[in-house]
C-alpha positions in Angstrom: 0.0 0.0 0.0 2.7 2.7 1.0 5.0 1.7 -2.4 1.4 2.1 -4.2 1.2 5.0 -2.4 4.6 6.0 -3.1 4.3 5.6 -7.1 1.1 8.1 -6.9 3.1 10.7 -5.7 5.7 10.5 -8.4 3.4 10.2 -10.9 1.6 12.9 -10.0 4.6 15.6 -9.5 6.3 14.1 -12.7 2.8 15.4 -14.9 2.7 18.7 -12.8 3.7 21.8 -14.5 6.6 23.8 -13.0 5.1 27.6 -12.2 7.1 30.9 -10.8 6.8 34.1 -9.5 10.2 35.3 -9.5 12.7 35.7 -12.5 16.7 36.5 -12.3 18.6 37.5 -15.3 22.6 38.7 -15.6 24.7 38.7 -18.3 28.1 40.0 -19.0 29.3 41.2 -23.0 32.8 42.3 -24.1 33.2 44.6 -26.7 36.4 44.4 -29.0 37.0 47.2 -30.9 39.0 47.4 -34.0 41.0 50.3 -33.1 44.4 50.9 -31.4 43.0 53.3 -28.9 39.9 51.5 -27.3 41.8 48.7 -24.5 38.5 47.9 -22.6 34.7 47.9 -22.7 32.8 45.7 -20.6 29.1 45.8 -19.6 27.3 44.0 -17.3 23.3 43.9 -16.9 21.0 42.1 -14.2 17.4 42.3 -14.1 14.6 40.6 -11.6 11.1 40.3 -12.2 8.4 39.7 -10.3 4.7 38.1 -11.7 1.9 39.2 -9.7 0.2 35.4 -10.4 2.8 32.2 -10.8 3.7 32.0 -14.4 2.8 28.2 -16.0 5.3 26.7 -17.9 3.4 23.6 -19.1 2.7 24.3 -22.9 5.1 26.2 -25.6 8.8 27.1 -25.1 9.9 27.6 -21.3 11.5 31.3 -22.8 8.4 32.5 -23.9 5.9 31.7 -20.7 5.4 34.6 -19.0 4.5 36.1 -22.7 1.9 33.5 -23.5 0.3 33.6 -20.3 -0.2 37.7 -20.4 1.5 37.5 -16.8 1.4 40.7 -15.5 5.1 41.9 -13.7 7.0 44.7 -12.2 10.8 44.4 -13.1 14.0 46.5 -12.1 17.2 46.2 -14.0 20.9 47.3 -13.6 23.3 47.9 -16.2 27.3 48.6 -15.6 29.4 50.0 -18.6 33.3 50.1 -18.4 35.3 51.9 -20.8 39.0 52.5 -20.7 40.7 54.0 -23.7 44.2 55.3 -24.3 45.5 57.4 -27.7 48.6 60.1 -28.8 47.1 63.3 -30.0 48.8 66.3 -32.0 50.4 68.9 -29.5 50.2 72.4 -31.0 51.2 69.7 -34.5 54.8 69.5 -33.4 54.4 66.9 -31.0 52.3 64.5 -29.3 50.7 64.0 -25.5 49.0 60.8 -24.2 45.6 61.1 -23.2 43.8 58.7 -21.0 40.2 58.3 -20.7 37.9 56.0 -17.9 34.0 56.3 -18.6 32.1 54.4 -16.4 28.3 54.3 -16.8 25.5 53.3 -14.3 21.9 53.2 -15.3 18.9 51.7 -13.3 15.4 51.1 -14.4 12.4 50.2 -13.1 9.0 49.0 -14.7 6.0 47.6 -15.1 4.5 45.4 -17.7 0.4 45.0 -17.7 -1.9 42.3 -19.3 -5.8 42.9 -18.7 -7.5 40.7 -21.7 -6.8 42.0 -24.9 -5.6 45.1 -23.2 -1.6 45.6 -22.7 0.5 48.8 -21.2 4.2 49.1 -20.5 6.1 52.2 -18.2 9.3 52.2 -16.8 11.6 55.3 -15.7 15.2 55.3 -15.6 18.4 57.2 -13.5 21.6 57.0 -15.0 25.3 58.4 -14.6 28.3 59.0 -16.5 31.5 59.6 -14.5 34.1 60.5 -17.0 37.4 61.2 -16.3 40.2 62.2 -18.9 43.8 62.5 -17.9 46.4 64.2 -20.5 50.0 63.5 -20.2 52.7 66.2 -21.9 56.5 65.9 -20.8 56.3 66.2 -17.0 52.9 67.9 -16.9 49.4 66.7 -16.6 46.3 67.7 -16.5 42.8 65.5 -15.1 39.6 66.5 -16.7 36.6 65.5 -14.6 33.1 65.3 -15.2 29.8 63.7 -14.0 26.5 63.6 -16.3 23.2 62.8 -15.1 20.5 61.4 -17.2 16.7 60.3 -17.1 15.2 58.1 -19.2 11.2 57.1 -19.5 9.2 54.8 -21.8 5.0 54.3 -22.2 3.9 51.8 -24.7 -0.1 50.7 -24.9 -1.3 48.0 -27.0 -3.1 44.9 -27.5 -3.3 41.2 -28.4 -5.3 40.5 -31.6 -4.5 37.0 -30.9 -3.5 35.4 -27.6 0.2 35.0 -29.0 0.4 38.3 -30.7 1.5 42.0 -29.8 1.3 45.3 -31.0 2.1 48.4 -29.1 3.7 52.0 -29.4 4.0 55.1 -27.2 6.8 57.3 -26.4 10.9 56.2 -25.4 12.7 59.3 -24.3 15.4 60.4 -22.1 16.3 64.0 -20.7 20.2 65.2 -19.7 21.4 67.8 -17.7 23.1 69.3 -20.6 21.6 71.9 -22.0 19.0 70.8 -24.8 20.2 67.4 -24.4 16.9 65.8 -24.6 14.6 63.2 -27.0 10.9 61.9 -26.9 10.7 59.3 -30.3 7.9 57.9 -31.2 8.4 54.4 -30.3 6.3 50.6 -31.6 7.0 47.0 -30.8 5.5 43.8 -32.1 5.9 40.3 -31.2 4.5 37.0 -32.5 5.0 33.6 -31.3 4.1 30.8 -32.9 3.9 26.8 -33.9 5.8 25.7 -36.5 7.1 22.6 -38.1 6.6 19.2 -35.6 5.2 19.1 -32.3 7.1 21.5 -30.3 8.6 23.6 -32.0 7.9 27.1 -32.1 8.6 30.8 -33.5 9.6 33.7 -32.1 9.2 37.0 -34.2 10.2 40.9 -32.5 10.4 43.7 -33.6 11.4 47.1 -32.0 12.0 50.6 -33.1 11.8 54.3 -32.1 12.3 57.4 -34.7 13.0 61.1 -33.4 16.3 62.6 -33.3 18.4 59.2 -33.6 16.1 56.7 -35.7 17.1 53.1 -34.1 15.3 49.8 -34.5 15.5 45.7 -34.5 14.2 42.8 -35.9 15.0 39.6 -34.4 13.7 35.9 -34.7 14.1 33.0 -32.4 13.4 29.2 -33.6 12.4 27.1 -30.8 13.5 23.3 -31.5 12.2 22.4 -28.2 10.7 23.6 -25.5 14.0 24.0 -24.0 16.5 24.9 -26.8 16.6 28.2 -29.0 18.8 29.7 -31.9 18.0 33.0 -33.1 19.5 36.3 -34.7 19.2 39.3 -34.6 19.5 42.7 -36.9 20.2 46.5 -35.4 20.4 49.6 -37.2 20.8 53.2 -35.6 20.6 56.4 -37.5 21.7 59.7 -36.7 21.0 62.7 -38.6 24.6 64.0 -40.4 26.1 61.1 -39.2 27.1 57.2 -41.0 24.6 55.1 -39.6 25.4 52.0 -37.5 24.7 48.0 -38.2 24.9 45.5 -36.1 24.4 41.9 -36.6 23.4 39.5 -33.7 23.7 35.5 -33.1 22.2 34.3 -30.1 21.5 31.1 -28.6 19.7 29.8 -25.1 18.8 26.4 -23.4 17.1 25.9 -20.3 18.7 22.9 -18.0 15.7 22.0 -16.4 12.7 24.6 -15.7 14.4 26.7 -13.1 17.4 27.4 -15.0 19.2 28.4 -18.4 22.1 29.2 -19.8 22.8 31.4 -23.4 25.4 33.5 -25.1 25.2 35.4 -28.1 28.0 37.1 -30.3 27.8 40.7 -32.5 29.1 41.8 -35.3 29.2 45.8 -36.1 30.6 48.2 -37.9 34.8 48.1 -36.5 33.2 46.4 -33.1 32.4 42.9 -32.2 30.7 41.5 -29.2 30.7 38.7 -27.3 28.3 37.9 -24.1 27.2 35.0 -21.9 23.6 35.4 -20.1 22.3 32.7 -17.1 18.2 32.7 -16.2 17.0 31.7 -12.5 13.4 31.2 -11.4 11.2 30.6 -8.8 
């Protein structure tokens, strides 16, 4: 009776569905530059989220179930930027001085992310701060240059769902410096579609992002889904400035999920004189 007992009990939390409140991600990228002046620039990013109702992870890719199951969230995320660069420049064009420059960036956001039927809204505001400091080296003299720079930065997006795996929003992404006129609201859409394809299992995943005003920047992405566990994806990301080249930047990403609680991924870039490399872990419960 007990090992009858026993075999119930497995059964039954083998066919149960693994569900969680609580999401961790961090990730840390290295950008190699193809320039002789540019020695280091390293970022970090962590993000946690938290779903107001335990987020089912039963049906459809295990990266996508919070999205599926219109599980509504706050979030806050943290993202560290290290730059170090060194380079000679022309001294009154007889000679030359070493100049030394550390930039370090901190930016934290927080959010919220809202699903009420077909209805969806997304806000988040954001605090960030530059700390630069440039040190120039002539002969025996030198001179420090220091300087701190504060910046805000917002987002609103409303949309809806058509369909239960589909959606469509836009609103405004802006920021706002303490520079004088240093300041953007673009007009700013997303979309994102997932989807069945192929044999049981496996699945699509379609985004795309953009927002136009000053500095026109957007991405397309796609994720295929072999199994529930297992993606391979790319990405594409362009960024225009007005009187300036624009940017492009290719993306290869992959992810796999250990078990449901966690998952592993990396992804490499490629851009114009810049590539990128990054690893990314995902903790839930």
């Amino acid at each position: 009776m007990k090992r009858s007992l026993l075999a119930i009990a497995i059964a039954t939390l083998a066919s149960s569905s693994f569900a969680y409140n609580v999401q961790l991600d961090g990730g840390f990228s290295y950008f190699d530059h193809d320039n002789d002046f540019i020695d280091t620039d390293n970022q970090f990013d962590i993000k946690g989220t938290y779903y107001f109702n335990p987020v089912q992870s039963k049906t459809g890719p295990l990266n996508e179930a919070a999205f599926l199951g219109h599980n509504s969230n706050v979030y806050a995320k943290y993202t560290y930027n290290y730059m170090e660069s060194k380079d000679y420049i022309d001294d009154f064009g007889n000679s030359y001085a070493l100049a030394k420059d550390e930039r370090e960036i901190h930016h934290v956001v927080g959010g919220l992310e809202y699903f009420y039927e077909q209805f969806y809204a997304n806000a988040e505001v954001g605090f960030g701060r530059l700390k630069d400091e440039s040190e120039y080296r002539f002969a025996n003299a030198k001179t420090t240059v220091k300087d701190d720079y504060d910046v805000t930065t917002y987002r609103a997006l409303v949309g809806f769902t058509p369909i239960s795996n589909l959606l469509l929003a836009a609103g405004v992404d802006g920021y706002y410096g303490e520079n004088d006129g240093d300041d953007d609201a673009a007009f700013a859409v997303t979309a994102k579609y997932v989807a069945p394809v192929g044999p049981s299992g496996q699945y699509v995943n379609l985004e795309a992002n953009g927002t136009f005003g000053d500095t026109d920047h957007y991405e397309i992405g796609a994720d295929y889904y072999l199994n529930k566990a297992f993606s391979i994806g790319t990405a594409y990301e362009r960024q225009d400035e007005k009187d300036t080249d624009a940017v492009d930047y290719f993306t290869l990403r992959t992810k796999y999920f250990i078990n449901d609680v966690a998952a592993v991924g990396s992804a490499i870039g490629f851009g114009d004189d810049v590539q990128a490399y990054n690893i990314n872990a995902t903790f839930r419960f």
